[in-house]
Backbone bond lengths (Angstrom), bond angles and torsions (degrees), N, CA, C in turn:
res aa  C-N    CA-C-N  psi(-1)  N-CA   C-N-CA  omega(-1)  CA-C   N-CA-C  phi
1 X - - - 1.467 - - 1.535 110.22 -
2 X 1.275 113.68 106.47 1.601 110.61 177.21 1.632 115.01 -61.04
3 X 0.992 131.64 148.30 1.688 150.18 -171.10 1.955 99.62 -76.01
4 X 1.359 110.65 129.90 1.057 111.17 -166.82 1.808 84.79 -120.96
5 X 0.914 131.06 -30.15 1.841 140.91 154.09 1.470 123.24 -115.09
6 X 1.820 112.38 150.93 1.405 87.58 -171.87 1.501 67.26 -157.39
7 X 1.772 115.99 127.58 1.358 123.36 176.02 1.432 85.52 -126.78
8 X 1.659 91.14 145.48 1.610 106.77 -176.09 1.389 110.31 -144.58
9 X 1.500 107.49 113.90 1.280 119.08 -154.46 1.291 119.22 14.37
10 X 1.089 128.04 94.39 1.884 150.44 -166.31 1.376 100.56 -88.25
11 X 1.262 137.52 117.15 1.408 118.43 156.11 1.517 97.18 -122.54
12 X 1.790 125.82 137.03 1.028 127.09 161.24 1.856 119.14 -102.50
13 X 0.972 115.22 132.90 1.547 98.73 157.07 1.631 141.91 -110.87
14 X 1.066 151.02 -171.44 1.409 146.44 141.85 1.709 107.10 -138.17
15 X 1.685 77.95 165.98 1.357 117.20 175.43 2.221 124.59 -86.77
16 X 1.003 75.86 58.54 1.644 60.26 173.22 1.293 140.16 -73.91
17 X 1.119 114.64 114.83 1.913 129.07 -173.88 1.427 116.95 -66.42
18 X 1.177 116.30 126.95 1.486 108.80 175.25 1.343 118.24 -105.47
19 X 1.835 106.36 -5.31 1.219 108.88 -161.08 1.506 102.86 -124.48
20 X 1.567 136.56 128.35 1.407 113.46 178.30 1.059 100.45 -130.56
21 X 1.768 139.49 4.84 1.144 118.58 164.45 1.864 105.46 -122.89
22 X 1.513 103.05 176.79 1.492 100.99 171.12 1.116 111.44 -70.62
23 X 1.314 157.21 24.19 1.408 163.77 -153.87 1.526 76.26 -119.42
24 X 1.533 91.57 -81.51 1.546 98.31 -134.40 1.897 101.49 -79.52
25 X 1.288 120.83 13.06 1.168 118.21 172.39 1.984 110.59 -95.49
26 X 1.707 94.00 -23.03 1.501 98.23 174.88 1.778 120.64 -71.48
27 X 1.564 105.71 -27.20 0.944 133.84 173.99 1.738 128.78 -33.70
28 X 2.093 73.42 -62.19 1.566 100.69 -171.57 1.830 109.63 -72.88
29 X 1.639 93.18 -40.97 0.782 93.91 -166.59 1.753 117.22 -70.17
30 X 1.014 114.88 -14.39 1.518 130.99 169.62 1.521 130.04 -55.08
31 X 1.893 96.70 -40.15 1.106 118.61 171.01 1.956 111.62 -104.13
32 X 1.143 92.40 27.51 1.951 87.84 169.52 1.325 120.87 51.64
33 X 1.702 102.16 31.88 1.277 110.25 -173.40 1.757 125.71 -104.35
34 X 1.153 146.29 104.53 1.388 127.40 -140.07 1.351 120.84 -67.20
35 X 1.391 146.97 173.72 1.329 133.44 -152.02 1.774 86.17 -121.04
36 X 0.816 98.31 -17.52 1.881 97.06 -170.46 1.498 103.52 -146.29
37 X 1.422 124.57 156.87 1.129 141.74 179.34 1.782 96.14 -133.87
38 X 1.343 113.83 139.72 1.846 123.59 146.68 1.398 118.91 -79.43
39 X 1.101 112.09 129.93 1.528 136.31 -167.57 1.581 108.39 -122.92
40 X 1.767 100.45 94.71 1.792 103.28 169.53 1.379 115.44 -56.77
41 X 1.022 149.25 141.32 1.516 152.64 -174.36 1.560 111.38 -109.24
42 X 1.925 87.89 -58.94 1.649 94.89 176.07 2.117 97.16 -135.23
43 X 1.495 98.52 142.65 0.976 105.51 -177.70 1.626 114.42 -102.28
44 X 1.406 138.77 110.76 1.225 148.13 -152.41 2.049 99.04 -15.28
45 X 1.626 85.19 80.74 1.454 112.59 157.56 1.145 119.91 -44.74
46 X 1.868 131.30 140.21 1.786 104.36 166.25 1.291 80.41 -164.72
47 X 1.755 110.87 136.63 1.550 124.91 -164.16 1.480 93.84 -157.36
48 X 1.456 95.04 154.01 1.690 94.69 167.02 1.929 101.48 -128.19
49 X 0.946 135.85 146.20 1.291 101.40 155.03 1.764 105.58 -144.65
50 X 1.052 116.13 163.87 1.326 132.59 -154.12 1.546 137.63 -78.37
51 X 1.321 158.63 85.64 1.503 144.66 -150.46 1.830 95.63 -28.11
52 X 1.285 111.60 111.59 1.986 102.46 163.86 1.206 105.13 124.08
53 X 1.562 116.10 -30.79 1.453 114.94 -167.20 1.254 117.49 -98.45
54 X 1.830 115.23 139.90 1.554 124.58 -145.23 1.610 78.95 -132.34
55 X 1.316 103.12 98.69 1.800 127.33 -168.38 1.950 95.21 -114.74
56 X 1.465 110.13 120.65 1.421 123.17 155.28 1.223 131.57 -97.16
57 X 1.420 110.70 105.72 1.425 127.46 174.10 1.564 105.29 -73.82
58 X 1.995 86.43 119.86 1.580 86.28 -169.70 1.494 113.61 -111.32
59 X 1.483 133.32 -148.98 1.324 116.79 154.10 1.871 114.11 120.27
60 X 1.029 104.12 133.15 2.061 107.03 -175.04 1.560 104.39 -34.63
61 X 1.285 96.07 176.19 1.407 115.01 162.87 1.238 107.30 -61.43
62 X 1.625 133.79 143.42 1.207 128.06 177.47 1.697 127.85 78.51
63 X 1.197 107.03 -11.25 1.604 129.33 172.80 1.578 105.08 -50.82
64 X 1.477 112.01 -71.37 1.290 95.69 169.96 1.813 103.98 145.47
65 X 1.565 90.53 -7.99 1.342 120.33 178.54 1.788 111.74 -48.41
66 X 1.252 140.08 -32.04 0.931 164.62 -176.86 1.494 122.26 -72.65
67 X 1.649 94.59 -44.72 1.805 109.49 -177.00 1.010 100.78 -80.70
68 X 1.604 121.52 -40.39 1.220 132.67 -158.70 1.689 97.79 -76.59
69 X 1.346 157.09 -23.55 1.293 141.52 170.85 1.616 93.37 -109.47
70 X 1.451 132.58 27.37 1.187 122.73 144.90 1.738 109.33 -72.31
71 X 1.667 94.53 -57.65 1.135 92.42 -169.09 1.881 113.86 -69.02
72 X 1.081 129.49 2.18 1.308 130.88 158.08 1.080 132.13 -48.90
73 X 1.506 84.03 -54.11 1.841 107.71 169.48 1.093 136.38 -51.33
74 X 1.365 97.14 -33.35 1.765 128.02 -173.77 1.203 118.30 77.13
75 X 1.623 118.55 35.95 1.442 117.75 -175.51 1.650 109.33 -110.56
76 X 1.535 99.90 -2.87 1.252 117.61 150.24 1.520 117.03 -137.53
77 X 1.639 103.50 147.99 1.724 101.83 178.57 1.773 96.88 -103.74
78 X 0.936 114.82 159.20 1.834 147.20 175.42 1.571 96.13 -48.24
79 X 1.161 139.67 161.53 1.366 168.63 152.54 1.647 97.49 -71.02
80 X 1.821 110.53 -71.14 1.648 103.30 -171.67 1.471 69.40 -128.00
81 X 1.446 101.74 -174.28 1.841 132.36 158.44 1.529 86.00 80.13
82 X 1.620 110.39 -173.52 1.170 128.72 -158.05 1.434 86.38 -144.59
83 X 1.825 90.61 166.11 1.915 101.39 -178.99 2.016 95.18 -161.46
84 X 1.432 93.99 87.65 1.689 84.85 -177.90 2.054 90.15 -98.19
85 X 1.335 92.54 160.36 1.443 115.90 -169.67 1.501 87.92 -130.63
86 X 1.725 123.77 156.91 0.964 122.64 176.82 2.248 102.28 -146.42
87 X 0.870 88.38 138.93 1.868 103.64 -167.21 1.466 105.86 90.07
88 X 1.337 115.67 -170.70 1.693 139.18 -179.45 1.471 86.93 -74.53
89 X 1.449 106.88 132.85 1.418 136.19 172.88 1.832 82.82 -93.92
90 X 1.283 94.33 160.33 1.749 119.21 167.13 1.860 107.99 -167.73
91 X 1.268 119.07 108.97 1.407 130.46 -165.22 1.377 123.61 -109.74
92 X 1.162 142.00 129.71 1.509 128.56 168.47 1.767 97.78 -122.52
93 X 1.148 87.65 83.73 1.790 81.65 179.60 1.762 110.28 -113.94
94 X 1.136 125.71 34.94 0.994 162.93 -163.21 1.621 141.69 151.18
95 X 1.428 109.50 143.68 1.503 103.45 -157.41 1.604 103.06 -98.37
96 X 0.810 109.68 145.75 1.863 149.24 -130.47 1.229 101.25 13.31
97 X 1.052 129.98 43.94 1.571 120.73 142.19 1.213 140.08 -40.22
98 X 1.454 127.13 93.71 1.598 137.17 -161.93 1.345 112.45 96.72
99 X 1.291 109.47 8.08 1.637 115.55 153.98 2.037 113.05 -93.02
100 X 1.001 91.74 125.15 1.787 97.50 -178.46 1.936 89.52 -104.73
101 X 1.492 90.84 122.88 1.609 116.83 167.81 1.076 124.38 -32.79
102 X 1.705 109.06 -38.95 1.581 100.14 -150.94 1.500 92.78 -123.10
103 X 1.317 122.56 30.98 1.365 151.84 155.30 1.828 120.53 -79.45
104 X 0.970 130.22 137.39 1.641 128.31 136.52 1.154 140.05 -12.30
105 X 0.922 139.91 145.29 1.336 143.54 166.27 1.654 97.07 -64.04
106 X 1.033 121.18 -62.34 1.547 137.62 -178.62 1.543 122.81 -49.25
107 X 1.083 83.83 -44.02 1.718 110.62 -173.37 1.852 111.60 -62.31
108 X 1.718 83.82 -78.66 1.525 96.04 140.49 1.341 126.48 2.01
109 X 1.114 112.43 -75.16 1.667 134.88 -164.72 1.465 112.61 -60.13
110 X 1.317 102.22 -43.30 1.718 130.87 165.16 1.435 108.83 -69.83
111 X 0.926 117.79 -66.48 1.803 107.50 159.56 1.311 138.45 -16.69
112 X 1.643 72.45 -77.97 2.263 84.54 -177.03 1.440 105.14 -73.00
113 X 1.635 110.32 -46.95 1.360 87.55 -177.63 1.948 134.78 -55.26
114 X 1.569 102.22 -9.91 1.548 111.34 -166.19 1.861 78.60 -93.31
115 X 1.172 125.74 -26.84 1.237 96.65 -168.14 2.077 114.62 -90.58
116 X 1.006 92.43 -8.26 1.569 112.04 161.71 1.504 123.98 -76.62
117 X 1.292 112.90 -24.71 1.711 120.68 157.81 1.107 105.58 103.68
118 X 1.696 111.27 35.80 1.650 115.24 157.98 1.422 98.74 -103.34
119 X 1.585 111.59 149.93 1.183 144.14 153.03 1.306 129.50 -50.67
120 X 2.067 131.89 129.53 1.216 102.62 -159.73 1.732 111.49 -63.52
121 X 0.964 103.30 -27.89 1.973 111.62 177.93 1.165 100.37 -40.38
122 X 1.259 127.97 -64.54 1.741 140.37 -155.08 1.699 87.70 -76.38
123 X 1.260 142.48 -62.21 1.775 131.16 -169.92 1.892 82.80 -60.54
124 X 1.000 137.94 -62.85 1.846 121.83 -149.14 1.803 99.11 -70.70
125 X 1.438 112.92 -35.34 1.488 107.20 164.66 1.470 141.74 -52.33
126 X 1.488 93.81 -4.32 1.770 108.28 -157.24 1.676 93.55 -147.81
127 X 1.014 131.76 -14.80 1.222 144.03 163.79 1.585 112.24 -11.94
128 X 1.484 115.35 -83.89 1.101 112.88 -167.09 1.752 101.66 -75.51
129 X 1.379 134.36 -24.19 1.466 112.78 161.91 1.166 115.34 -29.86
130 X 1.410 110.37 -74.55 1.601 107.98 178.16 1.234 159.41 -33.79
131 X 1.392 75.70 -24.72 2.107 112.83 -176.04 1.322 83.39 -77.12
132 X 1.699 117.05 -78.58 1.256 126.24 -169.37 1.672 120.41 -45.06
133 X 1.514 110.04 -24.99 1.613 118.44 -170.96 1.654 90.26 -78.98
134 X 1.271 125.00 -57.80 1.183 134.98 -175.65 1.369 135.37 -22.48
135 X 1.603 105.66 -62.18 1.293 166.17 -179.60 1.762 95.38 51.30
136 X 1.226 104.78 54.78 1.762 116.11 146.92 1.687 113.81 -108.74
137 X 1.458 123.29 17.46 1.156 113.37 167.96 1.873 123.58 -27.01
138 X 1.104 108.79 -41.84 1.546 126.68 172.22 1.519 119.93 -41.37
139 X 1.601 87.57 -53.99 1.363 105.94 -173.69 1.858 110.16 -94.92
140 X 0.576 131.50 1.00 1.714 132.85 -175.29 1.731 112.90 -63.88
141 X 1.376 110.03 -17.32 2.017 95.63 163.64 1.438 115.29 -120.81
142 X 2.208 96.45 33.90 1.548 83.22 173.76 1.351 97.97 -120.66
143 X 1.550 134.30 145.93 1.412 147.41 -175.50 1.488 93.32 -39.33
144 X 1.445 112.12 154.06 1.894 122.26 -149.29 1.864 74.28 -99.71
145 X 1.287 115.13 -19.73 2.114 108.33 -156.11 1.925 84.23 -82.93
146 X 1.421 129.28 1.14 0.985 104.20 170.95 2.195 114.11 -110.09
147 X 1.499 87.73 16.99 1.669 111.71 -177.03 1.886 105.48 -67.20
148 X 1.364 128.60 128.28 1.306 113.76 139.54 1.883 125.69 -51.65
149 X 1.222 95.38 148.49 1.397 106.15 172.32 1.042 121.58 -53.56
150 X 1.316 150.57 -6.87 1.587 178.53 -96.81 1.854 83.68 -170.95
151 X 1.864 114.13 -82.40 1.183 106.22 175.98 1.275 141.45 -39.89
152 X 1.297 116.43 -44.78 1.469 110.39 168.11 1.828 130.52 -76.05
153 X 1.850 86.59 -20.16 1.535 72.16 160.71 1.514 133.57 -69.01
154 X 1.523 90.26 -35.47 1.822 107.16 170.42 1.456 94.86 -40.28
155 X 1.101 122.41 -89.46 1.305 122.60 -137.88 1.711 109.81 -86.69
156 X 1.184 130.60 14.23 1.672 148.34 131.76 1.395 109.33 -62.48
157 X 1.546 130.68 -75.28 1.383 115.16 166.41 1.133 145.21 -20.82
158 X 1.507 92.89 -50.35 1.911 114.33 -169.71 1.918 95.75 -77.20
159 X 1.102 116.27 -35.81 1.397 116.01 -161.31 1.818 101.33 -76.62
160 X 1.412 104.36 -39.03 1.447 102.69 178.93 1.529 133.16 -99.44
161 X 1.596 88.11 -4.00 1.841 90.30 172.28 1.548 85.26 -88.99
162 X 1.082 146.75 -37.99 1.572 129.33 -174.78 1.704 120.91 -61.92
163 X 1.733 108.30 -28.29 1.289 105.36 166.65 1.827 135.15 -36.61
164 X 1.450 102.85 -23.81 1.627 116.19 165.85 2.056 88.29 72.73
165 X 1.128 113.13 52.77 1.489 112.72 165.69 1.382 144.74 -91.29
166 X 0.998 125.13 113.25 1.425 128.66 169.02 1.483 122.28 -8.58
167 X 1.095 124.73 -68.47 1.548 126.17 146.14 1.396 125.52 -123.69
168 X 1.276 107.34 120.23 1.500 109.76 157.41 1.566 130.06 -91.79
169 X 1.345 104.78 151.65 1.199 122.52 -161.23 1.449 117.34 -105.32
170 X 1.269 146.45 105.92 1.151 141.20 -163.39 1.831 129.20 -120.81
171 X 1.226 128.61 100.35 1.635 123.15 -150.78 1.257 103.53 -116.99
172 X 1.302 137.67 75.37 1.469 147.08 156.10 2.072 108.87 71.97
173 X 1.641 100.53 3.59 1.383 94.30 164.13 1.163 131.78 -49.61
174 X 1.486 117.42 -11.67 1.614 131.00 -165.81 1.585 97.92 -73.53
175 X 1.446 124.43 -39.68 1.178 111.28 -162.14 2.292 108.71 -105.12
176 X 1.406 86.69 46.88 1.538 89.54 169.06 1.374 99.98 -114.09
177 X 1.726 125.61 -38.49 1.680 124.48 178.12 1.073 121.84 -69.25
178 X 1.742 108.28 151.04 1.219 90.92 -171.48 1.415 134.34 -97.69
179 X 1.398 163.55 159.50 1.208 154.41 -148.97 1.608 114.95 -2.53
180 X 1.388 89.88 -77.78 2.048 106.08 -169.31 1.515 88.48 -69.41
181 X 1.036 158.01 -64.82 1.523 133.78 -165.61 1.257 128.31 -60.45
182 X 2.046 100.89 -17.97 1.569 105.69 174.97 1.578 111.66 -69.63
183 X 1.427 94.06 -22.49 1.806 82.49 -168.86 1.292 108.41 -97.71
184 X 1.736 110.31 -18.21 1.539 101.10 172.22 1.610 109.22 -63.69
185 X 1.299 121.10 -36.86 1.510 111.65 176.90 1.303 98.83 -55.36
186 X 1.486 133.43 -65.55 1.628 132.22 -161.78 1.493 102.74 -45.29
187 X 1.386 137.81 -39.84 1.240 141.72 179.39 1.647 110.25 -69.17
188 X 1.043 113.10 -36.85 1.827 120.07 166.61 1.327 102.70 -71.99
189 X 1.299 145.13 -42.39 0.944 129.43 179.46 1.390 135.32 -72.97
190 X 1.686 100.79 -17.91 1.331 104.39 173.14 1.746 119.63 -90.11
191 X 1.574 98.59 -18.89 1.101 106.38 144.82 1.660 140.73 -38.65
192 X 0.923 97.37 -67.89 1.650 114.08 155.68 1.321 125.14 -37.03
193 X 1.429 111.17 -48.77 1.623 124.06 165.68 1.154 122.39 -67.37
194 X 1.394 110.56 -48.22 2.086 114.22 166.74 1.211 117.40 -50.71
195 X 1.527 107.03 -10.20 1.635 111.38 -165.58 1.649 108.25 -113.36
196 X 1.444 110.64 1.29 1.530 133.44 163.64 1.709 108.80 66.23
197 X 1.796 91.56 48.39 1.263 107.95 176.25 1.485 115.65 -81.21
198 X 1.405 156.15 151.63 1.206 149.74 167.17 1.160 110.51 -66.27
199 X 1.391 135.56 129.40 1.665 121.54 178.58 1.817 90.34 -133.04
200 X 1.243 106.84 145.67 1.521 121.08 166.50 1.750 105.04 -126.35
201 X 1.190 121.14 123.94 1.294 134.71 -164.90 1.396 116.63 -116.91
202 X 1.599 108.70 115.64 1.790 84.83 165.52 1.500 114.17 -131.65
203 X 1.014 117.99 130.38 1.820 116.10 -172.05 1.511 116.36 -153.10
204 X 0.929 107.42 122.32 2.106 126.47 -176.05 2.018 87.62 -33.14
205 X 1.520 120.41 -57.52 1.545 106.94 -161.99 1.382 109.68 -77.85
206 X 1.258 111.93 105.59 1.059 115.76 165.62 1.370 122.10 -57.57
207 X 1.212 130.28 -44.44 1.603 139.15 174.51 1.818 102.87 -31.04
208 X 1.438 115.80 -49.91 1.224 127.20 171.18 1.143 149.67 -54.69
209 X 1.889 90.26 -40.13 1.729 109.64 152.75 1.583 114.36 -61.56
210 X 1.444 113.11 -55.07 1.347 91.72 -158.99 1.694 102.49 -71.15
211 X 0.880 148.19 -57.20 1.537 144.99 157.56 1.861 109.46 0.06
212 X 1.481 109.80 -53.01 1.439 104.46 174.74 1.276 122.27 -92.26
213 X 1.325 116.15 -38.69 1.428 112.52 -175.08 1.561 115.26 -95.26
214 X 1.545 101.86 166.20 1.715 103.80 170.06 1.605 117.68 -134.30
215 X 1.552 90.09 43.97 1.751 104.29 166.14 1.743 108.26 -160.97
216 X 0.826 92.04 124.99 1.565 85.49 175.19 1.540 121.20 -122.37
217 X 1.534 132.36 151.15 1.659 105.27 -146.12 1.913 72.77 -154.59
218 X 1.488 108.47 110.18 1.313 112.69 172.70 1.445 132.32 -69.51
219 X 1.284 148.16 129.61 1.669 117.19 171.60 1.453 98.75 -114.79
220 X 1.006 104.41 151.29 1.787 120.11 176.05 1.771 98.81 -128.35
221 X 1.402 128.97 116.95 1.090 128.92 152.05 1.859 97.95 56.57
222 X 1.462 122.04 57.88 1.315 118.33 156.68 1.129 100.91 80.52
223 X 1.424 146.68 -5.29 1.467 146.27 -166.33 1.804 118.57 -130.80
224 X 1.161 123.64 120.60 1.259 124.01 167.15 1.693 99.81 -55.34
225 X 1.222 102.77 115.09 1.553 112.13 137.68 1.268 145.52 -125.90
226 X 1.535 110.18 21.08 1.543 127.62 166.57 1.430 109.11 -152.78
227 X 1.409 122.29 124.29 1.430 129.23 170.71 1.253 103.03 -104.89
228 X 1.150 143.95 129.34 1.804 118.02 161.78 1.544 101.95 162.90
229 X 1.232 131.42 -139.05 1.373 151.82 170.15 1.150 110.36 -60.77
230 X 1.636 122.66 118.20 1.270 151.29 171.07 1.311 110.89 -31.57
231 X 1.487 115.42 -55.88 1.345 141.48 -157.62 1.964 80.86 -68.56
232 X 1.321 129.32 -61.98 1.276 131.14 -139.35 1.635 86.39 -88.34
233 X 1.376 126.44 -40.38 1.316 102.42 -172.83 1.527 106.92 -81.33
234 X 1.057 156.11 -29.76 1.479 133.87 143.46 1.269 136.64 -22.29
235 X 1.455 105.62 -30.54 1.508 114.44 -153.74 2.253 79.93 -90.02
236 X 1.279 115.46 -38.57 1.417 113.10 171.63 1.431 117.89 -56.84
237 X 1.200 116.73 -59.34 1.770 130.33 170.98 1.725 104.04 -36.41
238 X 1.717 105.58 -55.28 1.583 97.76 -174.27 1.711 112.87 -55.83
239 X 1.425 86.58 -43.16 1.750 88.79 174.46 1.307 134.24 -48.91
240 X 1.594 118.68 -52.47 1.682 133.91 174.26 1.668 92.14 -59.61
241 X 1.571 123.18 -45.95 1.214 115.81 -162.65 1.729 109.68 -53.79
242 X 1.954 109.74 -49.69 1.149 128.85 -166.42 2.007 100.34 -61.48
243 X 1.699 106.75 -30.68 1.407 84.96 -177.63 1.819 109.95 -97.26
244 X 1.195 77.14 -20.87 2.196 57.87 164.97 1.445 126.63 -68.10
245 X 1.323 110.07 -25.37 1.228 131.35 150.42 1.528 110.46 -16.23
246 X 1.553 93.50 -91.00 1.904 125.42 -169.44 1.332 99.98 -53.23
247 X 1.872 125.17 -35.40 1.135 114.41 179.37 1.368 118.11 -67.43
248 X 1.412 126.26 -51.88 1.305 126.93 154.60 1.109 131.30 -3.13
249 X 1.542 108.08 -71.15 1.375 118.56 -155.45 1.896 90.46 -86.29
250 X 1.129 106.07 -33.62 1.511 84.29 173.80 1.334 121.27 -89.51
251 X 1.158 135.80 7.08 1.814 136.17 119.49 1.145 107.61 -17.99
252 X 1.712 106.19 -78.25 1.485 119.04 -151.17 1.491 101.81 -52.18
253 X 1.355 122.95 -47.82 1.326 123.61 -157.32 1.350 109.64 -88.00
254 X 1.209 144.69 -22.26 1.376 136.46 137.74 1.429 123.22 -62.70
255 X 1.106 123.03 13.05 1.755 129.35 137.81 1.174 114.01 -109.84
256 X 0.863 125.94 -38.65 1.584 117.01 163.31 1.167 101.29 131.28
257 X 1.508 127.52 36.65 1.283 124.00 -167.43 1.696 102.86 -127.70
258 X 1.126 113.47 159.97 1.868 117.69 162.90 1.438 115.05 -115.49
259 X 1.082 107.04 150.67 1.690 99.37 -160.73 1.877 92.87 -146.43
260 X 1.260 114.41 167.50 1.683 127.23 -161.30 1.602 85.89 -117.85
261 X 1.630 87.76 -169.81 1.105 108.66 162.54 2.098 146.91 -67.40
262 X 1.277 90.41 118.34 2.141 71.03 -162.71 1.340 81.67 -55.43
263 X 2.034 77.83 156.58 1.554 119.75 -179.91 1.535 113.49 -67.29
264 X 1.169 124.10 132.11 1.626 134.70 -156.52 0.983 133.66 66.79
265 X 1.353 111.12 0.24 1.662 109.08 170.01 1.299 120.85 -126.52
266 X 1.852 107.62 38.05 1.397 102.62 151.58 1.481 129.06 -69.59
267 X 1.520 103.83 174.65 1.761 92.53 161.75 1.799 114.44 78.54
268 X 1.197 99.88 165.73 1.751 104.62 -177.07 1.037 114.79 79.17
């Protein structure tokens, strides 16, 4: 199976600010307090994955799962290591990303799709799929900044699962639509896979991954620690999930508080 991605030891970092005004930087600085901290994201990452294979990057909030198909995308580059991709990338790693607001619905369409590496021939050839995949036909000559978030995912999806790409890229947009559009995407996507497209996946329900994919690749804190079976890297995620959990609640209760579930990682 030839390599359709190939990350080699990846390390990303950031900058986190603690300080954003002159107040509160005079503040810190008064009290010997630092103005910035470095933040590992991904810790010398290294993956291969395959022309065909529909691999879920799994893992908490903050894992790293996120940076890591940024930098796929190429909308971020690596700190060290390398990340070559091979064919037309097509990404939804954010929702309406490559839609400009004060644009069309239509217009739009002509946009993202030219910036995804279709041709204007190939967007007017496929045009009304999209409309129709979308189902904002209604809405297509009114500015996207007056779209629900539901809308622009519609019509981001529809524009880039039609691109016909080598790998697509997918970042928890699934869970802004609502029911019937989630599964019409899940049905495009498996589409995509019958068609021995590369897919990299990342989404809080696990129940969902393993159903679509047939690799699953865990991160804990910037680090692969499971490559392998879908089924097994979930069954890890539920676990880290269950103890951040326990840690929580035993916070809460030595303050005297009760506390739920963190936000996005119900379910699965």
């Amino acid at each position: 199976m030839a390599p359709s991605i190939v990350i080699d030891r990846v390390t990303k970092n950031f900058t986190l600010r603690h300080a954003r005004s002159i107040k509160e930087m005079s503040v810190r600085a008064f009290r010997r307090q630092s103005l910035s901290d470095r933040f590992r994201a991904l810790d010398e990452v290294s993956l291969t994955i395959g022309q065909g294979e529909t691999v879920a990057l799994m893992g908490l909030n903050g894992s790293g799962k996120s940076t890591l198909l940024k930098l796929i995308s190429g909308v971020m580059q690596p700190d060290e290591g390398s990340v070559l991709v091979r064919g037309r990338v097509a990404g939804l790693i954010d929702v309406g990303a490559g839609l400009h607001p004060e644009l069309t619905g239509r217009e739009n369409v002509f946009l993202n799709g030219a910036i995804l590496g279709m041709s204007q021939a190939e967007i007017t050839r496929k045009f009304d799929a999209i409309a129709e995949f979308s189902g904002v036909e209604d809405f297509l000559d009114d500015q996207v900044k007056f779209y629900s978030s539901g809308m622009f995912m519609r019509l981001a999806f529809s524009i880039a699962a039609h691109t016909e790409p080598d790998v697509f890229l997918i970042d928890e947009v699934l869970a802004v639509g609502d029911p019937p559009f989630r599964e019409k995407c899940l049905d495009r996507i498996r589409e995509l896979r019958g068609e021995g497209r590369t897919m990299v996946i990342v989404a809080h329900d696990v129940r969902m991954l393993v159903g679509l994919c047939d690799r699953g690749v865990t991160l804990r804190q910037g680090r692969v620690i499971f490559d392998g079976a879908t089924e097994e890297a979930g069954r890890l995620v539920r676990e880290d999930r269950e103890a951040r959990r326990a840690a929580a609640a035993g916070t809460a209760v030595r303050s005297g508080f009760t506390t739920g579930p963190a936000h996005g990682e119900t379910g699965g």
